[in-house]
Backbone as a printed PyTorch tensor [residue, N CA C, xyz], in Angstrom:
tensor([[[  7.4050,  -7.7920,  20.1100],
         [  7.5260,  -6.3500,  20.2550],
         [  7.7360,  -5.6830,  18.9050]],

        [[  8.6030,  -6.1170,  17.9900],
         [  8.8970,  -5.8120,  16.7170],
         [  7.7480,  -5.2120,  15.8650]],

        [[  6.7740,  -6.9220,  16.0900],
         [  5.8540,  -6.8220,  14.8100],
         [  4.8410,  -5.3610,  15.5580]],

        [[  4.1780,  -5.3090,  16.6630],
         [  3.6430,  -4.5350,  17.0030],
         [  4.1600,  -3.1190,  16.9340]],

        [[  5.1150,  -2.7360,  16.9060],
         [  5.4720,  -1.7210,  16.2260],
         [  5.7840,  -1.3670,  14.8690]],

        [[  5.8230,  -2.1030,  14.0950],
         [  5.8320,  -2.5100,  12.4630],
         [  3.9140,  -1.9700,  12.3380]],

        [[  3.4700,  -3.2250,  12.8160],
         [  1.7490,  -2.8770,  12.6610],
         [  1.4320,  -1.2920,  12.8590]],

        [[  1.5320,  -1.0990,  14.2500],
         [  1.1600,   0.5280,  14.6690],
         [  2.0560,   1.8420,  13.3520]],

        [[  3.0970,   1.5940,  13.0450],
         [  3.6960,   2.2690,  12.3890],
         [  3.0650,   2.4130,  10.8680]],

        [[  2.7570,   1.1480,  10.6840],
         [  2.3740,   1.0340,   9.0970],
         [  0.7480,   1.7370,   9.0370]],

        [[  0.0770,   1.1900,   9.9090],
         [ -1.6710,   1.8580,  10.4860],
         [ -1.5710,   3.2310,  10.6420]],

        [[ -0.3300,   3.3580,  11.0170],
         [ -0.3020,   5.6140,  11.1430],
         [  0.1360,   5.7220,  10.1180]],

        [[  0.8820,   5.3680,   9.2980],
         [  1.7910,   6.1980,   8.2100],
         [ -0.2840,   6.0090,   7.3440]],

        [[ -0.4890,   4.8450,   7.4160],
         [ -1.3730,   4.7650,   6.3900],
         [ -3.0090,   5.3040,   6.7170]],

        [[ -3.0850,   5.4480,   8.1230],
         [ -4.2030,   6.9420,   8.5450],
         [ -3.7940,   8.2470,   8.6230]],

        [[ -2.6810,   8.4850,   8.6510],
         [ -1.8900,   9.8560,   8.8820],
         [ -1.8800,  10.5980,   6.9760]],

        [[ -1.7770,   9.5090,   6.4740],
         [ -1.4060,   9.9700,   4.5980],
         [ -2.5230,  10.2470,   4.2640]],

        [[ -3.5480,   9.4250,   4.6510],
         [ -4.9320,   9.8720,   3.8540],
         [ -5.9300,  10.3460,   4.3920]],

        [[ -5.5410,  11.1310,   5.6470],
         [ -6.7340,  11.9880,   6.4620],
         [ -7.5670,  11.1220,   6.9380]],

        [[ -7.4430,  10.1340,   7.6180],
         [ -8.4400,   9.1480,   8.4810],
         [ -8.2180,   9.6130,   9.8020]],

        [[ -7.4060,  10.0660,  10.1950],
         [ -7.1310,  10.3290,  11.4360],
         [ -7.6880,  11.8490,  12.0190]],

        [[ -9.1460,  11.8050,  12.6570],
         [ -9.5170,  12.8830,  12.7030],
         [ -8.7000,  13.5890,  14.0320]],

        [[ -8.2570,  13.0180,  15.2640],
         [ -7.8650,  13.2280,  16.3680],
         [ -6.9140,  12.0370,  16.6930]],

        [[ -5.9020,  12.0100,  17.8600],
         [ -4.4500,  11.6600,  17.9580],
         [ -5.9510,  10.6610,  19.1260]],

        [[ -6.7420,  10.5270,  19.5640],
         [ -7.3580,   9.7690,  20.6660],
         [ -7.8680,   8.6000,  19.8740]],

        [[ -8.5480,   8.5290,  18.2480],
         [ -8.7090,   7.5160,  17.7590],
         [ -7.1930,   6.5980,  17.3600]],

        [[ -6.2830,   7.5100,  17.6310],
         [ -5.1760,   6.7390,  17.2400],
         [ -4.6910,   5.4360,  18.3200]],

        [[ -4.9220,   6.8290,  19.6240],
         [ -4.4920,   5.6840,  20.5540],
         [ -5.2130,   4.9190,  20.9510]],

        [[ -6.6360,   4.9360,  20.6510],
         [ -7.2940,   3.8800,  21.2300],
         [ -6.6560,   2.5990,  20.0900]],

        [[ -6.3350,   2.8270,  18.7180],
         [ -5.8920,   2.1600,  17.9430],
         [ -4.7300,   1.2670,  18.2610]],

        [[ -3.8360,   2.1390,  19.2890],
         [ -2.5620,   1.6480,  19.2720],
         [ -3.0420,   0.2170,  20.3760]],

        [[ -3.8060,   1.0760,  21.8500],
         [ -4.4290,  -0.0960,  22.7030],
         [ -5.0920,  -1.3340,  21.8270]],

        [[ -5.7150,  -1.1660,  20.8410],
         [ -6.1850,  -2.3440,  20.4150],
         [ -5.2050,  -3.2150,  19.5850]],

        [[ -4.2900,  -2.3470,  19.2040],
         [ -3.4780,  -3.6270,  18.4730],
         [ -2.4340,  -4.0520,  19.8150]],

        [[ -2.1290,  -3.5710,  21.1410],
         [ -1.6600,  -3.9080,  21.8970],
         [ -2.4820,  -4.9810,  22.6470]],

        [[ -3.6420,  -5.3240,  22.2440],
         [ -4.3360,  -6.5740,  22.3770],
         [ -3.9450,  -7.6800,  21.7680]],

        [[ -3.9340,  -7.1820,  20.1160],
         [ -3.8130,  -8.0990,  19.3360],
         [ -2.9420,  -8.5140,  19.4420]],

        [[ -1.6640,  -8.2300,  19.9580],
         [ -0.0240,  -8.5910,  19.8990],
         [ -0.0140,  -9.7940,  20.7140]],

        [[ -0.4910,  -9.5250,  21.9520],
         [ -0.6900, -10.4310,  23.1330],
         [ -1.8710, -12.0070,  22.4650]],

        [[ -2.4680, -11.1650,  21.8490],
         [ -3.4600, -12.6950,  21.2490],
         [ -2.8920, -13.6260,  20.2200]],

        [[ -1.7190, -12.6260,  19.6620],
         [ -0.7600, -13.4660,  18.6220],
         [  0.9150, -13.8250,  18.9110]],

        [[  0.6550, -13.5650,  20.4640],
         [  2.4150, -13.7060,  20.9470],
         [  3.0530, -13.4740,  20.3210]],

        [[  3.0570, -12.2430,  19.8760],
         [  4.2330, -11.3520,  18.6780],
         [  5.3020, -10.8780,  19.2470]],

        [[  5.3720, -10.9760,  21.0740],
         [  6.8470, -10.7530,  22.1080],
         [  7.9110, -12.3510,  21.5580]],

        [[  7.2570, -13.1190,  21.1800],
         [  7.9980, -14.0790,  20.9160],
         [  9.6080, -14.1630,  19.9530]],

        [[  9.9990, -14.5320,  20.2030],
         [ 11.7780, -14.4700,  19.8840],
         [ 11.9350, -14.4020,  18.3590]],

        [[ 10.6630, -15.3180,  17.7590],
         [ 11.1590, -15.5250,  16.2700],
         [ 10.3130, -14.2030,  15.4880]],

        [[  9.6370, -13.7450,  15.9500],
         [  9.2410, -11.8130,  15.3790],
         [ 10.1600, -11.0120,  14.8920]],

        [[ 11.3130, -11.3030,  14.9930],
         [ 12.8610, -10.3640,  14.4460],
         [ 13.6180, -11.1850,  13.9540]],

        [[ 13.3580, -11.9630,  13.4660],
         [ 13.8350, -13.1510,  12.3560],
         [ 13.3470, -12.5320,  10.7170]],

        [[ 14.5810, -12.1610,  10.1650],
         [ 14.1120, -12.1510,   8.7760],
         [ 13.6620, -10.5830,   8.8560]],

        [[ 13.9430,  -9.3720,   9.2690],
         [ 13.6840,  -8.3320,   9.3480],
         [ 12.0320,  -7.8390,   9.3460]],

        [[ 11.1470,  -7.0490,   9.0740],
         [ 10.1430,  -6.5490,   9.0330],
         [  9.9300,  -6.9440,   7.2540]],

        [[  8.1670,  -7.2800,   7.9360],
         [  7.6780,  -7.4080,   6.5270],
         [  7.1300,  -6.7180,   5.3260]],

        [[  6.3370,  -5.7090,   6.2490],
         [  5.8990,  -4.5390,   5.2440],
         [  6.4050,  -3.3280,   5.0720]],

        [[  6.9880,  -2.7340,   6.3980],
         [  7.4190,  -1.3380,   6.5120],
         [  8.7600,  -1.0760,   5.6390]],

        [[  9.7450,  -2.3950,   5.5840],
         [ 10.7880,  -2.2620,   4.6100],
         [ 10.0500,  -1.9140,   2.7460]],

        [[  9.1710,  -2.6230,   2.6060],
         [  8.7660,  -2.3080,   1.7400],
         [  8.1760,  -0.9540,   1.1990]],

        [[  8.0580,  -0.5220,   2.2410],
         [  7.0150,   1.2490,   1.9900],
         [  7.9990,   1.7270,   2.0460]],

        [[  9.1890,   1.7050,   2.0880],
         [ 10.4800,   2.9180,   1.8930],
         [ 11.1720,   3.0380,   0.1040]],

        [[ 10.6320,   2.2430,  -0.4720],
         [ 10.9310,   2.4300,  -1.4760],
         [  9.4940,   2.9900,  -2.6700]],

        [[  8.2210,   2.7600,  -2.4910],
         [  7.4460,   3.2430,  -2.4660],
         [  7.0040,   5.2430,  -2.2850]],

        [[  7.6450,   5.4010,  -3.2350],
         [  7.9690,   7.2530,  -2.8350],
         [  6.8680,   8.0890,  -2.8500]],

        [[  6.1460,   8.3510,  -4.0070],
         [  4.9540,   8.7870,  -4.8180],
         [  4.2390,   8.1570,  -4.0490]],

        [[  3.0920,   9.5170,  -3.8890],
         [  1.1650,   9.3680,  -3.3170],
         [  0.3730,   8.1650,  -3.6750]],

        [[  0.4060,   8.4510,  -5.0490],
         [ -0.0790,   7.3900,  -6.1000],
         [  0.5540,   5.7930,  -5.8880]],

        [[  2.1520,   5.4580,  -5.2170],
         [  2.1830,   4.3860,  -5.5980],
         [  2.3050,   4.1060,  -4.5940]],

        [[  2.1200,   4.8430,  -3.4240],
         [  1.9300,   4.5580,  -1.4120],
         [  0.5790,   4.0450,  -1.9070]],

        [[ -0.2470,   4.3550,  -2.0500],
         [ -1.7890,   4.2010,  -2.4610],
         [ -1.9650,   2.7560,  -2.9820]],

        [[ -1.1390,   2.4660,  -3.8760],
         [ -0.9800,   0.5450,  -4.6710],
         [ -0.8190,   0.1660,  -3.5700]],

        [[  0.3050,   0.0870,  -2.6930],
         [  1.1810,  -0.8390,  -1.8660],
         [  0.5850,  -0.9840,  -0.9050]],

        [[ -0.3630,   0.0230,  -0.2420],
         [ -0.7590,   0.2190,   1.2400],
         [ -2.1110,  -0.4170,   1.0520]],

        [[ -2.9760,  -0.1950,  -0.2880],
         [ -3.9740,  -1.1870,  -0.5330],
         [ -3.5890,  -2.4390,  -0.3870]],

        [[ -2.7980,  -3.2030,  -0.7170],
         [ -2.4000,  -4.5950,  -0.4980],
         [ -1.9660,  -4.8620,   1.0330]],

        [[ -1.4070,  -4.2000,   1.4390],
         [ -0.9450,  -4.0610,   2.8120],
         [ -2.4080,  -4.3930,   3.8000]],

        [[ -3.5530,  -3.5240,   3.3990],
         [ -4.2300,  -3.6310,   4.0980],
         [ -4.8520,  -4.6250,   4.2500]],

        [[ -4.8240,  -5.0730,   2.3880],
         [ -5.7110,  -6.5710,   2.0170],
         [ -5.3580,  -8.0310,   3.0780]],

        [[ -3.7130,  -7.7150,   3.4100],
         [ -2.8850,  -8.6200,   3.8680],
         [ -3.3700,  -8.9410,   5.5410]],

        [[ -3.3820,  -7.5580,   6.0940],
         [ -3.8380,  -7.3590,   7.1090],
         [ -5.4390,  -7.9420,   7.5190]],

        [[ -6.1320,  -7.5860,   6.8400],
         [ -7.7430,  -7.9910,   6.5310],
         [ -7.9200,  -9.6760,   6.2980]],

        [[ -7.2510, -10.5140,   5.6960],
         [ -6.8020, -11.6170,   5.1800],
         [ -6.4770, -12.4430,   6.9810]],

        [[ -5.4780, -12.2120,   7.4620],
         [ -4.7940, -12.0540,   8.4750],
         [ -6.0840, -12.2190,   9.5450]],

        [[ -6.8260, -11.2060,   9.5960],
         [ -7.7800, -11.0100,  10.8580],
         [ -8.8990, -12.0630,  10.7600]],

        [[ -9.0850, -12.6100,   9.3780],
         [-10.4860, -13.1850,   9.2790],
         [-10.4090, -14.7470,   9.8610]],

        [[ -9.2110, -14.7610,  10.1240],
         [ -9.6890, -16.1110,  11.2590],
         [ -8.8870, -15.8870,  12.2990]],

        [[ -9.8270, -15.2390,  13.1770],
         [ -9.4100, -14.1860,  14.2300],
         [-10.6140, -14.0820,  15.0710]],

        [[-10.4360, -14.4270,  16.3330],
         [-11.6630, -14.5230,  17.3340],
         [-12.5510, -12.9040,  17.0360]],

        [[-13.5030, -12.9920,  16.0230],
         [-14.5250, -11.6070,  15.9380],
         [-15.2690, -11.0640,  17.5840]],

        [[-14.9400, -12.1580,  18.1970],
         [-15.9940, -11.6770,  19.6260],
         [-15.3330, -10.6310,  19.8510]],

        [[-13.9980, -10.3490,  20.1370],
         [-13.3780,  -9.8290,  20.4970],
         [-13.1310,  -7.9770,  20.6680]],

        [[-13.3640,  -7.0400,  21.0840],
         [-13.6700,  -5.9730,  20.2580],
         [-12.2700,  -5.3490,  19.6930]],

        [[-11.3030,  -5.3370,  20.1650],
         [-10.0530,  -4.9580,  19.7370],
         [ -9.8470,  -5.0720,  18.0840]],

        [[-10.3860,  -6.5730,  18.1780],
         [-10.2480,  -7.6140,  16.6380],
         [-11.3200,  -6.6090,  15.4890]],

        [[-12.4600,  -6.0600,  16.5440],
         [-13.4270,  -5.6580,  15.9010],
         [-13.1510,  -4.0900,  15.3570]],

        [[-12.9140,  -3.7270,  16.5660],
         [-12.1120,  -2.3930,  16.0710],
         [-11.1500,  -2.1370,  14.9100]],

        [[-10.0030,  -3.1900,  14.7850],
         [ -9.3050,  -3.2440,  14.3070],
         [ -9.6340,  -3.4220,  12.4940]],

        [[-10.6400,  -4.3970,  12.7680],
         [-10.8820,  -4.7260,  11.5920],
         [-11.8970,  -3.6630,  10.8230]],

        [[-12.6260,  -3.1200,  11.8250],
         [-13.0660,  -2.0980,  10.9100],
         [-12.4110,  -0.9720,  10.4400]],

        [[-11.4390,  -0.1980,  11.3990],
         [-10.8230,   0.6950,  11.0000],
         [-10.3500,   0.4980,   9.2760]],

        [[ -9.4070,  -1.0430,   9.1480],
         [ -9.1860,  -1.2150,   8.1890],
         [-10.0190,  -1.2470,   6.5910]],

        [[-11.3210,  -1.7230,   7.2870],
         [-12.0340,  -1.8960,   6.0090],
         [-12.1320,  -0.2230,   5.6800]],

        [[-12.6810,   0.4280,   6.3790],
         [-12.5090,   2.1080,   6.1240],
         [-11.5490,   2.6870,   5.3910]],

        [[-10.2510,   2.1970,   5.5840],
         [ -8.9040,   2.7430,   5.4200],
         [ -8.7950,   2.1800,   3.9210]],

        [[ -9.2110,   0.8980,   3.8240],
         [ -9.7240,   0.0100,   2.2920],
         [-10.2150,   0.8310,   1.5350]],

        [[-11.1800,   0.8770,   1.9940],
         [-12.8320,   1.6290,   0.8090],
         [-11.7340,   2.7580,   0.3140]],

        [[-11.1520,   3.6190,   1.0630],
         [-10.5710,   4.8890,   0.7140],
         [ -9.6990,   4.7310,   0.0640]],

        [[ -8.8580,   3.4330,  -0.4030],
         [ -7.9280,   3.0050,  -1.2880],
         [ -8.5480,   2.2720,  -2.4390]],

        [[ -9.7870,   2.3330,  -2.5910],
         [-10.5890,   1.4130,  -3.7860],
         [ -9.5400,   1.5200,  -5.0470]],

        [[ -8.9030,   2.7470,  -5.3340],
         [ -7.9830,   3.0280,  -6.4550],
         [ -6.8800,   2.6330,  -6.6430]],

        [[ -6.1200,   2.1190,  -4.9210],
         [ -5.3170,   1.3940,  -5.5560],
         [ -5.4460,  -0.3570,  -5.2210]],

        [[ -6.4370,  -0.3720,  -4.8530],
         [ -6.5910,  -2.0300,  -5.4180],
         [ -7.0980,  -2.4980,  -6.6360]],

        [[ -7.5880,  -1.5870,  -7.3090],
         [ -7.8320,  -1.5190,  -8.8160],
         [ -7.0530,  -1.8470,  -9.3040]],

        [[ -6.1540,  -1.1360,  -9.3990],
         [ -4.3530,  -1.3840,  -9.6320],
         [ -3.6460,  -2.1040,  -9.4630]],

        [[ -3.5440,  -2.7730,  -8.1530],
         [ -3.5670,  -4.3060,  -7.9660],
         [ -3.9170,  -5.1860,  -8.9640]],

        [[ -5.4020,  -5.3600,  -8.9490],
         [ -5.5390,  -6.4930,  -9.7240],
         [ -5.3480,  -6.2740, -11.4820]],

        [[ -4.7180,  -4.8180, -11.8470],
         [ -4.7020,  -5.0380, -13.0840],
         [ -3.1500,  -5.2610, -13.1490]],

        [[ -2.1350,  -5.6290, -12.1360],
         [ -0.8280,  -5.5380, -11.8490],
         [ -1.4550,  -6.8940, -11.9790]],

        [[ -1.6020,  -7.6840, -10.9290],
         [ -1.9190,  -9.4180, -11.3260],
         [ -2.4190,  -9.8680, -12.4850]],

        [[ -3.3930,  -9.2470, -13.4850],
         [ -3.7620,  -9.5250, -14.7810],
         [ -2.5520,  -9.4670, -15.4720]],

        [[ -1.5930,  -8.9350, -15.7230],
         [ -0.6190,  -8.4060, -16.4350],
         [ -0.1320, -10.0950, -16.3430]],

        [[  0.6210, -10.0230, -14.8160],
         [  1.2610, -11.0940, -14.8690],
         [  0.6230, -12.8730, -15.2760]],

        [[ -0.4460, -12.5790, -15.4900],
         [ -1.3900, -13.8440, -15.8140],
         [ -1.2680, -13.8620, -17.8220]],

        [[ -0.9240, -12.8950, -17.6160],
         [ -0.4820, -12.7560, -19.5540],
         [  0.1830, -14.0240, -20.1410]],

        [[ -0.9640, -14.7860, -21.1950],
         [  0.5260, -15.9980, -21.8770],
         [  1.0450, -15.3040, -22.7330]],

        [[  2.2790, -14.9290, -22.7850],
         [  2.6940, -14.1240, -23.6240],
         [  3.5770, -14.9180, -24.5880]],

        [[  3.4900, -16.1930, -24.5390],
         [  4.1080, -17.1360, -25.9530],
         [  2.7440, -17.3070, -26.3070]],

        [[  1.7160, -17.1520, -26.1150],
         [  0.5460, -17.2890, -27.0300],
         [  0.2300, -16.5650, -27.9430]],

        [[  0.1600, -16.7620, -29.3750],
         [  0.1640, -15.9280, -30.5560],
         [ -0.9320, -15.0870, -30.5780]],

        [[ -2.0670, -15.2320, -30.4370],
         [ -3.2880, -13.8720, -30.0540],
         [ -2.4540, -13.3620, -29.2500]],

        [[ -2.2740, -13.4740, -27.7790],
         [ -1.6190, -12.0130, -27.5030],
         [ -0.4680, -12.0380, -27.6430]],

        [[  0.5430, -12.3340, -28.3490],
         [  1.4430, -11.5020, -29.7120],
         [  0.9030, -10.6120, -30.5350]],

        [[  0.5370, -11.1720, -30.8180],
         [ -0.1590, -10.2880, -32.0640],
         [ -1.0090,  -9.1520, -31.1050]],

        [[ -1.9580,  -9.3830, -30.1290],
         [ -2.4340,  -8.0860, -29.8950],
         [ -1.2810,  -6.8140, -28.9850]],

        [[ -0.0840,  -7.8810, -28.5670],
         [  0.3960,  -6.7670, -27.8730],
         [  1.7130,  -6.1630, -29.0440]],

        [[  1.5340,  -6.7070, -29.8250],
         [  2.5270,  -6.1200, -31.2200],
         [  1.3530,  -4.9620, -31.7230]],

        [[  0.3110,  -4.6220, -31.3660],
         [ -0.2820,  -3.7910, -32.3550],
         [ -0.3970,  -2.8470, -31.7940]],

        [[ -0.0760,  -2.6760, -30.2330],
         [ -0.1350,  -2.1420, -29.1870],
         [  1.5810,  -1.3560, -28.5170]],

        [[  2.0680,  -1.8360, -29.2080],
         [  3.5520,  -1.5260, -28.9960],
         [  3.1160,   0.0600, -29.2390]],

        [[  3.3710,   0.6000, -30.3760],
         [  3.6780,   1.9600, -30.4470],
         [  2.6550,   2.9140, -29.6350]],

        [[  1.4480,   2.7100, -29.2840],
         [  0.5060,   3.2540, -28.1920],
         [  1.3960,   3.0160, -26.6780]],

        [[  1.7370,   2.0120, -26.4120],
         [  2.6140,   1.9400, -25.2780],
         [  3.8690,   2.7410, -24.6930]],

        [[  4.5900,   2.6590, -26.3880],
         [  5.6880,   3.5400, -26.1220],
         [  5.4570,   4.9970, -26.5490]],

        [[  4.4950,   5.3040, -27.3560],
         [  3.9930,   6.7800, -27.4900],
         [  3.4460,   7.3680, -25.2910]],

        [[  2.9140,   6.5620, -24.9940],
         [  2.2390,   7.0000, -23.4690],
         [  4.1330,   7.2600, -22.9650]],

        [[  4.7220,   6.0580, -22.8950],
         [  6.0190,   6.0970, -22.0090],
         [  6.6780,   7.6120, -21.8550]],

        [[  7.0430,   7.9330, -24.0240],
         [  7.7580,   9.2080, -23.9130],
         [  6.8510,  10.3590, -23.6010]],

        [[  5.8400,   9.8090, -24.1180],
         [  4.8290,  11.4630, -23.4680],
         [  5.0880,  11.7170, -21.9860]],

        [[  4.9820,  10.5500, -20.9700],
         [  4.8040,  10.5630, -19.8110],
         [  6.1440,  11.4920, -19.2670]],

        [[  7.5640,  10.5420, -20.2360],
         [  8.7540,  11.0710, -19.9460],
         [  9.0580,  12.5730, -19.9620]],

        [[  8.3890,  12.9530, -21.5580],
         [  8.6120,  14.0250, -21.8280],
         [  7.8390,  15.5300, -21.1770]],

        [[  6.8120,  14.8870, -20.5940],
         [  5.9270,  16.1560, -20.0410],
         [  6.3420,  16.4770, -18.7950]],

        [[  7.3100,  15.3780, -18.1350],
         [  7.9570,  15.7600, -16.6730],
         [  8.9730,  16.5360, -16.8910]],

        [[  9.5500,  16.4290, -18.0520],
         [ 10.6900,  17.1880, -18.4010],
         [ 10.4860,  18.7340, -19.2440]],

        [[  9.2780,  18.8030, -19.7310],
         [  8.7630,  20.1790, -19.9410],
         [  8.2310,  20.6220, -18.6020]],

        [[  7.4210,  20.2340, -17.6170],
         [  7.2390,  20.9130, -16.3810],
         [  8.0480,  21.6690, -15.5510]],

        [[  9.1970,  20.2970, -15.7460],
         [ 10.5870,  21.2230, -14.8460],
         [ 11.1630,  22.8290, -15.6320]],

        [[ 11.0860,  22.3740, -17.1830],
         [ 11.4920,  23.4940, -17.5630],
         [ 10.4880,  24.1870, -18.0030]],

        [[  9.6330,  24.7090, -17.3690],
         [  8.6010,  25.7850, -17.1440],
         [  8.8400,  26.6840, -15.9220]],

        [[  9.5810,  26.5290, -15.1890],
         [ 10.1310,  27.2370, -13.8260],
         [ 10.8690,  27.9920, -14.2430]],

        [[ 10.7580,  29.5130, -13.6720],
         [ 11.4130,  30.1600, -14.1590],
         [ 12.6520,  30.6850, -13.7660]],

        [[ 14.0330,  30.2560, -14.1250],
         [ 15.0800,  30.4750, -13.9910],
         [ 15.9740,  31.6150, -13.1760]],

        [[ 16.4710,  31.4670, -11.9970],
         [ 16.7500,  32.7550, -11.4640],
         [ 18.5040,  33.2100, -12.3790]],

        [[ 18.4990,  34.6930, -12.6980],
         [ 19.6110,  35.4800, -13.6120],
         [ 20.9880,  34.9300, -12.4210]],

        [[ 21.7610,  34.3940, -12.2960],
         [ 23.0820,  34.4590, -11.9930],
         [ 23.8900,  35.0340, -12.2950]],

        [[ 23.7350,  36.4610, -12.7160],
         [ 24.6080,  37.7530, -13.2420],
         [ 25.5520,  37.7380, -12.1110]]])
């Protein structure tokens, strides 16, 4: 019961954010089909609330458009991953899975992001070429940081101040 409401919840927050959801009837046919899927993956089962929820805890810290957009791309990848050895006859499965690839394509930007988040971490960074290239790169890095810092902090103070006389 858990996970199926985890799923349905995470599928609306993430058709509801980015205008996929033309009418509340594609939703529910959505909700019926993952109320298939639940039953095809005995997700009523006892050990489903073991270890809290997997993704939706995660999207609460996730604040910003832009970085719902990273997280929910992977989310979906996870989901997509998940389905592909998954009876396709099925139409629920089929439904399901397409909605997602849709909901994908429309996140192309932040799976971009993704994989340049996994490049990062693939960095040998005791390897002296990239020492050396990310030493030459330092002050471009931290020039972006304070700009970034500093232009949020000129925006705010561009508002114009109400007199407290």
């Amino acid at each position: 019961m858990a996970f199926q409401t985890y799923s349905l919840f995470v599928l609306s927050i993430i058709m509801i954010s980015f205008g996929h959801v033309e009418n509340r009837l594609n939703l529910l046919q959505l909700q019926n089909d993952i109320d298939q899927l639940k039953a095809d993956f005995n997700s009523s089962h006892s050990d489903v609330a073991d270890g809290g929820p997997i993704f939706t805890e995660k999207l609460s810290s996730w604040t910003e458009r832009n970085e719902q957009r990273i997280i929910m791309s992977q989310i979906i990848s996870m989901y997509l991953k998940m389905l592909e050895n998954t009876d396709r006859s099925k139409a629920h499965v089929r439904n399901i899975t397409e909605e997602l690839h849709t909901l994908k394509e429309s996140l192309s930007d932040g799976s971009k992001k993704i994989e340049d988040l996994k490049d990062l971490t693939k960095l040998q960074m005791n390897d002296l070429k990239i020492q050396r290239k990310a030493v030459n790169e330092l002050f471009s890095v931290l020039q972006k940081l304070v700009g970034t810092s500093s232009s949020h902090k000129r925006k705010r103070s561009q508002f114009p101040r109400l007199c407290k006389c």
